[in-house]
RODO-2510 file (C-alpha; in nm, 4 decimals, decimal comma):
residues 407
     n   res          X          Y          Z
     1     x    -6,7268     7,0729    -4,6925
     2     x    -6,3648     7,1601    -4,6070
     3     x    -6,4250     6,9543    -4,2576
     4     x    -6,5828     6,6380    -4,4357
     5     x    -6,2455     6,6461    -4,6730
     6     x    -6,0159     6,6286    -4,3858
     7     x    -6,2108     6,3754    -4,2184
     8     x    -6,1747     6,1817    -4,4891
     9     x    -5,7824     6,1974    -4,5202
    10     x    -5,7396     6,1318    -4,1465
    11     x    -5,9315     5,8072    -4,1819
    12     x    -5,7216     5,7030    -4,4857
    13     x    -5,3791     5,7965    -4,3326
    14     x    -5,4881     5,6074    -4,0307
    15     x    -5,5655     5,2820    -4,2283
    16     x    -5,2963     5,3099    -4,3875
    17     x    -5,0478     5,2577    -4,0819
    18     x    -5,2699     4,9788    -3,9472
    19     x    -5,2638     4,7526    -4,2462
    20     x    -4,9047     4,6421    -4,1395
    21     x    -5,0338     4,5270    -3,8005
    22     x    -5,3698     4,3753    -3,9555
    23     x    -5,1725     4,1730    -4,2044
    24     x    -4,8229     4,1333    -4,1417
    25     x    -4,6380     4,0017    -4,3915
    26     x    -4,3227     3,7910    -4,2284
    27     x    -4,3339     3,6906    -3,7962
    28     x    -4,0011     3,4623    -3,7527
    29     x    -3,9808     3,3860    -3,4040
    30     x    -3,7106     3,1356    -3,2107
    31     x    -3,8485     2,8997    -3,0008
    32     x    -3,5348     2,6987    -2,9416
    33     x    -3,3336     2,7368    -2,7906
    34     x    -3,3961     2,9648    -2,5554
    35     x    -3,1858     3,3059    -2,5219
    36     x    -2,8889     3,2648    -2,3035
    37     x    -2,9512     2,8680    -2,2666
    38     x    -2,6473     2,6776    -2,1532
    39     x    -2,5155     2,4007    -2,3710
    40     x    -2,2126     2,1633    -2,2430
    41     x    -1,9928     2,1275    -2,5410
    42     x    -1,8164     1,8363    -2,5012
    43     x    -1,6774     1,6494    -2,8489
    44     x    -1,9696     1,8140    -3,0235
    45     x    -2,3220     1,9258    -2,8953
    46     x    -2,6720     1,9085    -3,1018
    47     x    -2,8834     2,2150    -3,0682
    48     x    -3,2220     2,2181    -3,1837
    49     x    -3,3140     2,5123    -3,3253
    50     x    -3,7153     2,5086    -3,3725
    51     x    -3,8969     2,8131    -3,5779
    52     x    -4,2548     2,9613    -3,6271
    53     x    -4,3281     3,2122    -3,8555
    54     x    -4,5998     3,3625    -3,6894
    55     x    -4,7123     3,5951    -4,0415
    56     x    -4,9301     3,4967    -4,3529
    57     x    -4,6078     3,5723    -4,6027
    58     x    -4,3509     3,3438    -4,6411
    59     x    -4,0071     3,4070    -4,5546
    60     x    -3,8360     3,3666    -4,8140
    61     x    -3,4454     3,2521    -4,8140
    62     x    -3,4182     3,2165    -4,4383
    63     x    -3,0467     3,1344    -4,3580
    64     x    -2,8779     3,0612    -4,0434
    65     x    -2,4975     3,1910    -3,9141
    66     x    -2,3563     3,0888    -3,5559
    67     x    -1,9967     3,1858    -3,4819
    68     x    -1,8027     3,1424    -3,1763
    69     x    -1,4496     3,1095    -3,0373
    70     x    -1,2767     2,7885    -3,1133
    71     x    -1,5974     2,5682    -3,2291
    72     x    -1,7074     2,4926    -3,5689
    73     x    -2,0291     2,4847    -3,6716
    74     x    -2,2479     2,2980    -3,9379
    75     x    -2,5019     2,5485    -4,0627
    76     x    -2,8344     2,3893    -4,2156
    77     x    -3,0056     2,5148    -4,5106
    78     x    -3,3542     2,5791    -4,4413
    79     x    -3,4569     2,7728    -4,7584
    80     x    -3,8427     2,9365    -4,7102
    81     x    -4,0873     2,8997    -4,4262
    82     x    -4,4371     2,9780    -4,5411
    83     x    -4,6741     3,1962    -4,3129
    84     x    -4,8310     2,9867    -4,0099
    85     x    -4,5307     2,6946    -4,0246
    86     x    -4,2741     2,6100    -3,7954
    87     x    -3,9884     2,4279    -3,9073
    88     x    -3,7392     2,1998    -3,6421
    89     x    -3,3875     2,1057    -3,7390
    90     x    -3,0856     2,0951    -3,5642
    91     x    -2,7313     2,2694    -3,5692
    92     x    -2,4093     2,0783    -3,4773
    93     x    -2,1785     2,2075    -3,2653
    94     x    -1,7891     2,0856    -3,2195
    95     x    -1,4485     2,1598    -3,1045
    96     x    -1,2577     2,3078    -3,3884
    97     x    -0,9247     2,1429    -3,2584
    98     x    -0,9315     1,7739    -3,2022
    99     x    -0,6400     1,8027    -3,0221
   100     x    -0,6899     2,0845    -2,7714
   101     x    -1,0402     2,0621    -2,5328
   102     x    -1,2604     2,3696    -2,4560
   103     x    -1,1154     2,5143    -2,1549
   104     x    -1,3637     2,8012    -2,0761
   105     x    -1,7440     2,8720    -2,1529
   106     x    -1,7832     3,0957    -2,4843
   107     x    -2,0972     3,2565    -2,5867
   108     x    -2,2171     3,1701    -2,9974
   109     x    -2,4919     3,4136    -3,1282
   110     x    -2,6689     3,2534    -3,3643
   111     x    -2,8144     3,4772    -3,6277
   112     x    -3,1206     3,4529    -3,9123
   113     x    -3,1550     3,6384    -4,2004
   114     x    -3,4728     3,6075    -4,4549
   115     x    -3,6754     3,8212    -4,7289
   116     x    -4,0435     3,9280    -4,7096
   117     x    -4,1962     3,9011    -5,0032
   118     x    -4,1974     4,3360    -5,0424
   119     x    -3,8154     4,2533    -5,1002
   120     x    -3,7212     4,3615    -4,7534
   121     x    -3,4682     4,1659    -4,5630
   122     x    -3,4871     4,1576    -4,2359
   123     x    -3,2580     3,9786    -3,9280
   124     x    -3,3026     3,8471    -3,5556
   125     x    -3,0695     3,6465    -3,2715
   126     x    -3,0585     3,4371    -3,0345
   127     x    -2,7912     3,3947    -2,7784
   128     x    -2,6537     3,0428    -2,6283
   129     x    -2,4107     3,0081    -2,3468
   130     x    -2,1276     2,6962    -2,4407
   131     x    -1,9603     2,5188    -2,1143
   132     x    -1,6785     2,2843    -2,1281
   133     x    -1,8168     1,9382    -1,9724
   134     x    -1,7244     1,9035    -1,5844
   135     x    -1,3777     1,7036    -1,5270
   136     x    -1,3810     1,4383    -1,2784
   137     x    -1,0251     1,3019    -1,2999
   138     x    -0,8042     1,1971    -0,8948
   139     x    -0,5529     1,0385    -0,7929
   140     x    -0,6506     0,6447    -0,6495
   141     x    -0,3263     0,5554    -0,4958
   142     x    -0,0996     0,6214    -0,3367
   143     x    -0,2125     0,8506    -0,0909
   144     x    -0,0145     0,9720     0,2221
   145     x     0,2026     0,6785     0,2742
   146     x     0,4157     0,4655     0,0789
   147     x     0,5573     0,1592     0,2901
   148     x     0,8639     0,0516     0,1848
   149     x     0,9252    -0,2959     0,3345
   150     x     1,3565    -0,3725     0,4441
   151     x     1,4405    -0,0908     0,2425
   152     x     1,7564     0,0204     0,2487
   153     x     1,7977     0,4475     0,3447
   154     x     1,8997     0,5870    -0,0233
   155     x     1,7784     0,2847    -0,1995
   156     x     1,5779     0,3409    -0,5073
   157     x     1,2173     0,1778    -0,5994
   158     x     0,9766     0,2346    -0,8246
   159     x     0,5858     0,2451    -0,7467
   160     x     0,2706     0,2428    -0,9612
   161     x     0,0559     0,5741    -1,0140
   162     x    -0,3048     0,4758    -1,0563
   163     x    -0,5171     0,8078    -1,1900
   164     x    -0,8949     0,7385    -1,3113
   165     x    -1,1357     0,9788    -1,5146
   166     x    -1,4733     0,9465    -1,2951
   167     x    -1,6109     1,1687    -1,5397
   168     x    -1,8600     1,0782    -1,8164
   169     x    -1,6576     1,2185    -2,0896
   170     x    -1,3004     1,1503    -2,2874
   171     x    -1,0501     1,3888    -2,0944
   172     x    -0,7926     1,5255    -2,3313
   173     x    -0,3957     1,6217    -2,2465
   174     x    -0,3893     1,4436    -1,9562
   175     x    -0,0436     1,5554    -1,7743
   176     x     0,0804     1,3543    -1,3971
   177     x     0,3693     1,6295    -1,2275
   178     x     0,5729     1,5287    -0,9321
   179     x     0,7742     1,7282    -0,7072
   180     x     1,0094     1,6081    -0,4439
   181     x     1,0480     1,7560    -0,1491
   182     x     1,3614     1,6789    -0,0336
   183     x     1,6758     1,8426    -0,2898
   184     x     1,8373     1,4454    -0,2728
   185     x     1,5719     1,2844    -0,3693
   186     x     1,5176     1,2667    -0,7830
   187     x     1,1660     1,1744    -0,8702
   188     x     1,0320     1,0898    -1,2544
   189     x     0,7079     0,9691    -1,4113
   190     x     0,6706     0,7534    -1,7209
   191     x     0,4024     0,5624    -1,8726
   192     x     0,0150     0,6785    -1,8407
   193     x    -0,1567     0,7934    -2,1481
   194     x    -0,2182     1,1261    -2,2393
   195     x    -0,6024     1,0873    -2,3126
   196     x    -0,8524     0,8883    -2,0724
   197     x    -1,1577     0,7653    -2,1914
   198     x    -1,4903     0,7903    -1,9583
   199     x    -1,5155     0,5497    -1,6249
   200     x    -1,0977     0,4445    -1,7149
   201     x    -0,7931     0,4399    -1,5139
   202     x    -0,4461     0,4570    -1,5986
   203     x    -0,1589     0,3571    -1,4364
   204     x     0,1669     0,5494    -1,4599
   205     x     0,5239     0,4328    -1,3108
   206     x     0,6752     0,6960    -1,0588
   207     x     1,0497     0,6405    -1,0145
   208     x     1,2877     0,8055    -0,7042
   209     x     1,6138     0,7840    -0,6179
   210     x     1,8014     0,8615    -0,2714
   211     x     1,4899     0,7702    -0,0786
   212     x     1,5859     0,8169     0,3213
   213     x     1,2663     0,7574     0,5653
   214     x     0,9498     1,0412     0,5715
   215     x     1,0531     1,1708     0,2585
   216     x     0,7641     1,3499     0,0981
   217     x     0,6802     1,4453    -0,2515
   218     x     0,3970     1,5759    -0,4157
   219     x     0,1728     1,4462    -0,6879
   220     x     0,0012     1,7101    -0,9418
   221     x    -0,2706     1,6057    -1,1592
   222     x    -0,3480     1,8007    -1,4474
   223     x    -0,6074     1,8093    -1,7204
   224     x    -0,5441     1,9568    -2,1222
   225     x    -0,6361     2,3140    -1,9957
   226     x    -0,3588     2,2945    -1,7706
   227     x    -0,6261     2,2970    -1,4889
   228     x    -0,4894     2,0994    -1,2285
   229     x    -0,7509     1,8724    -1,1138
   230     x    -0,6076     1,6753    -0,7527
   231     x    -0,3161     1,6692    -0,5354
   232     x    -0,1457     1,4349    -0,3039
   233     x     0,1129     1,4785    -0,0916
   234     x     0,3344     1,0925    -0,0472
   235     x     0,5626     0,9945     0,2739
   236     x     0,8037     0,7104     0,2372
   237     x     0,7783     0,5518     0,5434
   238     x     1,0888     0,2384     0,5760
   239     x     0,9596    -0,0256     0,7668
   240     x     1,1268    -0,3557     0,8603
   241     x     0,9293    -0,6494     0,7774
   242     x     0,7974    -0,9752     0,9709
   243     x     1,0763    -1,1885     1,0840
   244     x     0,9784    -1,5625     1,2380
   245     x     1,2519    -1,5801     1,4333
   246     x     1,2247    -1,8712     1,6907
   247     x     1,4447    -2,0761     1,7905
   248     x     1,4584    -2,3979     2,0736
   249     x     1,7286    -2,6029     2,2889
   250     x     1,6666    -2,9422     2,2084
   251     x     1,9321    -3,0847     2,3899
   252     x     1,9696    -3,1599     2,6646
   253     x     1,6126    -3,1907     2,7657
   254     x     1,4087    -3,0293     3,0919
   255     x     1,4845    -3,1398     3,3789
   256     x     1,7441    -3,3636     3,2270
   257     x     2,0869    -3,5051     3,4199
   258     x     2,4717    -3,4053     3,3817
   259     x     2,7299    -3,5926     3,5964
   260     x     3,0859    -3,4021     3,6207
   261     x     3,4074    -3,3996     3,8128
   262     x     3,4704    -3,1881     4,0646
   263     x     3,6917    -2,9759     3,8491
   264     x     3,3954    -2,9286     3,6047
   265     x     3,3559    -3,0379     3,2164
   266     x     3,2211    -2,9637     2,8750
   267     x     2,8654    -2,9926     2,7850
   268     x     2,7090    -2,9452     2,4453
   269     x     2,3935    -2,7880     2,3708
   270     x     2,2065    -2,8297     2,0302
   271     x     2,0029    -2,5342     1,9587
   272     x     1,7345    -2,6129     1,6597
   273     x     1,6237    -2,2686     1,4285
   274     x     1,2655    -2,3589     1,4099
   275     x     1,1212    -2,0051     1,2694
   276     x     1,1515    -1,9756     0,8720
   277     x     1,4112    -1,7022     0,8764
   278     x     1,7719    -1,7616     0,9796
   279     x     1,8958    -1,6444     1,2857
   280     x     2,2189    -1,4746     1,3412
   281     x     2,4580    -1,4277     1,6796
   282     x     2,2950    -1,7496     1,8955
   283     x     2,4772    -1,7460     2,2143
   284     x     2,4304    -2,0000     2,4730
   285     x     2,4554    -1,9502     2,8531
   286     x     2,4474    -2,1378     3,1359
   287     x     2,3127    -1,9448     3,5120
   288     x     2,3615    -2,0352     3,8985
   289     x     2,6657    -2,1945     3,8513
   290     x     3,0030    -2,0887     3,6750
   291     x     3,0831    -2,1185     3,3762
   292     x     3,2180    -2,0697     3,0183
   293     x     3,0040    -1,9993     2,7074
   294     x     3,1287    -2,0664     2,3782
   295     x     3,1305    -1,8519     2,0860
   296     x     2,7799    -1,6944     1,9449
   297     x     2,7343    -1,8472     1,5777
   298     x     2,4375    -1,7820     1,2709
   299     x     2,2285    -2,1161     1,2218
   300     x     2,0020    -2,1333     0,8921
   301     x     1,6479    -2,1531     0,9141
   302     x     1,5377    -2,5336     1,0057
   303     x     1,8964    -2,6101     1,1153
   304     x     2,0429    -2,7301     1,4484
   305     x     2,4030    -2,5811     1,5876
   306     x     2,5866    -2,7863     1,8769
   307     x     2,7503    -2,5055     2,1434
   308     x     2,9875    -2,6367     2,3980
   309     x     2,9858    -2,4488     2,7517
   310     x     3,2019    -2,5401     3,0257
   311     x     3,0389    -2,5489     3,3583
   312     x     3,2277    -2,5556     3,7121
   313     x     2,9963    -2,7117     3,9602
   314     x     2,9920    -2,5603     4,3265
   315     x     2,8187    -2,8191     4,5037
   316     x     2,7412    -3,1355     4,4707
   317     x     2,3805    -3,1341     4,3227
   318     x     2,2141    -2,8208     4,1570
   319     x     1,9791    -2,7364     3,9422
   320     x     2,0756    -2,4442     3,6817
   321     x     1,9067    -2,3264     3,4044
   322     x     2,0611    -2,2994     3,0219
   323     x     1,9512    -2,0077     2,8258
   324     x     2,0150    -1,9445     2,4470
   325     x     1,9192    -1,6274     2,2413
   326     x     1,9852    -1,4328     1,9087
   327     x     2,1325    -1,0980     1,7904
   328     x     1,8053    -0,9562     1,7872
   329     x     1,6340    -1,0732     2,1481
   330     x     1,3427    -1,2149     1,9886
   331     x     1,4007    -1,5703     1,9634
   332     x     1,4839    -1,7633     2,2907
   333     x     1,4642    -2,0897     2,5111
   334     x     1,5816    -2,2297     2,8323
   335     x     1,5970    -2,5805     3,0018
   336     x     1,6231    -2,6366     3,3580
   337     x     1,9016    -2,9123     3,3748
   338     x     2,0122    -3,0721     3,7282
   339     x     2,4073    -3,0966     3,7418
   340     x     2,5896    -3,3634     3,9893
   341     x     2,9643    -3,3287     4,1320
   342     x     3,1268    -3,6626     4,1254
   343     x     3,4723    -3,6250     4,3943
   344     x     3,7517    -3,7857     4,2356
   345     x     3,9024    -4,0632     4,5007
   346     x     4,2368    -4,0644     4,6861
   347     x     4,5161    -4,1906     4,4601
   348     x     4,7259    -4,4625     4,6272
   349     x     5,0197    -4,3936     4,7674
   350     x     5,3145    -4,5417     4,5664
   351     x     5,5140    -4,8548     4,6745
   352     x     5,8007    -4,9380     4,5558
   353     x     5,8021    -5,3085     4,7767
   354     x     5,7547    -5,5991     4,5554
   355     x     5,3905    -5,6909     4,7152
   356     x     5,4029    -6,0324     4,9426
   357     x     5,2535    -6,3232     4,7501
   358     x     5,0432    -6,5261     5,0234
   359     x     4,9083    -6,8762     4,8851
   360     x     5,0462    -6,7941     4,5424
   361     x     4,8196    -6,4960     4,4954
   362     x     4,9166    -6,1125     4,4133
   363     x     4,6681    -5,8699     4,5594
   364     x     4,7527    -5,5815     4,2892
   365     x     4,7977    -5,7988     3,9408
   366     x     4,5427    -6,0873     4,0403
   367     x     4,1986    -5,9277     4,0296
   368     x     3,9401    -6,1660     4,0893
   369     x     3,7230    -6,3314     3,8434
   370     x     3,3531    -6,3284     3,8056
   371     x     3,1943    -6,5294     4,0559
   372     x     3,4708    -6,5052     4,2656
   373     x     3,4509    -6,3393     4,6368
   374     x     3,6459    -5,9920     4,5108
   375     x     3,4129    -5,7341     4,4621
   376     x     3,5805    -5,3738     4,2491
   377     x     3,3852    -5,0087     4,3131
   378     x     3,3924    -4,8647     3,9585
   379     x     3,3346    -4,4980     3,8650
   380     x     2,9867    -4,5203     3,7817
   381     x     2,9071    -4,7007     4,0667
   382     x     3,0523    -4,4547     4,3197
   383     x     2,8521    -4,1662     4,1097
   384     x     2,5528    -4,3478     4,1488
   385     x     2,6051    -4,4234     4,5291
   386     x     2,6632    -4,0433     4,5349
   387     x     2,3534    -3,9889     4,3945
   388     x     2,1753    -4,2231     4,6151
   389     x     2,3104    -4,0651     4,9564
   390     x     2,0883    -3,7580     4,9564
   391     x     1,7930    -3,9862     4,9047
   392     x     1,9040    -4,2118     5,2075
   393     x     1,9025    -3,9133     5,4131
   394     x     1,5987    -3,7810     5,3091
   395     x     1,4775    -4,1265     5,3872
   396     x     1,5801    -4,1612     5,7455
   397     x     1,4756    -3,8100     5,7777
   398     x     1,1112    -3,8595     5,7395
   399     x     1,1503    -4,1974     5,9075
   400     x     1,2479    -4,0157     6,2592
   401     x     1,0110    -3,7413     6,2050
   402     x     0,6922    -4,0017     6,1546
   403     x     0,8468    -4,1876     6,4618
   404     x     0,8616    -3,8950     6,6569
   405     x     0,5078    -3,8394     6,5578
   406     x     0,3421    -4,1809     6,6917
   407     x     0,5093    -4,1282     6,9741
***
């Protein structure tokens, strides 16, 4: 009897603890998000926070509380969810300062509290994992070199920054730094914008001062965390710029003729500027034979200049070459010219007899009219007998030699 009495209680006591796991009551369980999932928090983020209640009992007053360092959160009310029902909503997520962006990940433990219907309250977690979004934001130009075209050393320019956000999200406190190198030069930056949207570049003004050549300064980059994000390292590099400078004798011609005394004369040389830049200290020159140049002078582009050289001729025909250039040895011409020495002729000897007039004629103050039988060698005859004489000789030259030859 005493043994059936026991038996009895034991079953009781036993049913007892296993009516809480036959029937439970309240079974709240998180389905999203996931514990230690990993949200980017950008502006603001939308979690969806999804919940079964796994019991028969409803659970009653079921609130929410998420907390985390600087976001705010927008807490939903959800009120009861009856045994066997999942409810879905979701829970906004933002930066709690406009002005400053999330610099570092953060965890937020969101928390839910709700009352069985025996009164009880009861609580559970889940954990989520904030990131700031991933900042894309470089330098475009300039990079390593900035050519500064007939730039004076020390001069002063200003050149255009451009910086672009290649990331897919606003970037906040934007900052461009720059940092000579050299203590002379003084650098500044102005302009830009302190926020850049998505996919956007900005264009900032960078101003120096006491710029010499291969001066280098560096460009920092940084974003609202004070992260910096590039950096590029800028040489001034002074370069002298295209110069058409050309220029071209165009008189006399090639090949062309001089006649002059024996004692030598004055030529004059027009040299033509024919590049689109004007040239400074033309000279002209005159080689194989002696001579004088005249003084070097600038000539505007498209402009001729007449030069005057005096040449003393050492023979009686020669062919010498005049050569002009500038300052700078890259403009230059020449002409081959052919130069003749005219002999001056024997001055008469002075008489002082009164000359003999025969038949009524004087043979110094009559000179004989056209038609006449007097015949009067002028200067430019005798020059171009000169000329003539080598080609008579040449002449008879080739004459004997073809003679010899058919003999």
């Amino acid at each position: 009897m005493h043994k059936a009495i026991l038996s009895v209680m034991f079953v009781l006591t036993l049913a007892s603890l296993m009516l809480p796991l036959v029937a439970a009551d309240v079974d709240l369980e998180v389905l999203k998000p996931e514990d230690r999932e990993e949200f980017v928090l950008d502006d603001s983020v939308m979690v969806k926070i999804k919940v079964v209640n796994h019991g028969e009992e409803t659970a009653q007053d079921v609130t929410f509380s998420a907390s985390a360092e600087g976001v705010a959160v927008s807490l939903p009310d959800v009120g009861d969810i009856p045994g066997g029902s999942t409810v879905t909503f979701d829970l906004e997520i933002s930066n709690a300062n406009d002005d400053a962006p999330i610099c570092k990940e953060t965890y937020m433990k969101i928390e839910f509290t709700y009352t069985e219907a025996n009164m009880r309250s009861s609580s559970d977690h889940v954990t989520i994992k904030l990131v700031p979004p991933r900042v894309d934001l470089n330098i475009l130009s300039p990079q390593q070199v900035i050519k500064l075209v007939d730039f004076p050393e020390g001069g002063s320019t200003t050149v255009g920054v451009l910086v672009k956000n290649e990331g897919s999200r606003t970037i906040t406190g934007v900052g461009l730094e720059v940092v000579p190198r050299n203590e002379q030069m003084a650098c500044s930056i102005s302009g830009g914008a302190s926020n850049i949207a998505a996919s956007t570049s900005v264009s900032y003004s960078l101003t120096c001062s006491d710029i010499n050549d291969s001066d280098k300064l560096d460009l920092r980059l940084y974003d609202g965390c004070g992260t910096q994000r590039d950096f590029e390292t800028v040489r001034f590099e002074l370069v002298e710029g295209f110069k058409d400078y050309r220029l071209e004798i165009v008189d006399p011609v090639e090949n062309d003729g001089v006649i002059l005394s024996e004692v030598g004369g004055a030529i004059d040389v027009t040299v033509h500027a024919k590049g689109q830049d004007a040239l400074t200290g033309v000279c002209v020159y005159a080689f194989d034979i002696n001579s004088i140049p005249g003084a070097c002078a600038d000539i505007d582009a498209g402009q001729n200049k007449v030069f005057t050289i005096n040449l003393v001729p050492d023979s009686d025909l020669k062919k010498i070459m005049i050569f002009a250039n500038d300052s700078t040895g890259q403009a230059e011409d020449e002409k081959n010219i052919w130069v003749t020495r005219v002999l001056a002729l024997d001055e008469p000897v002075a008489n002082t007899t009164e000359p003999e007039v025969v038949n009524g004629t004087n043979p110094v103050t009559d000179v004989p009219e056209a038609g006449s039988t007097g015949f009067v060698v002028t200067k430019e005859m005798f020059a171009i007998i000169i000329i003539l004489i080598p080609v008579l000789m040449v002449v008879v030259y080739v004459g004997r030699s073809l003679k010899k030859t058919t003999h």
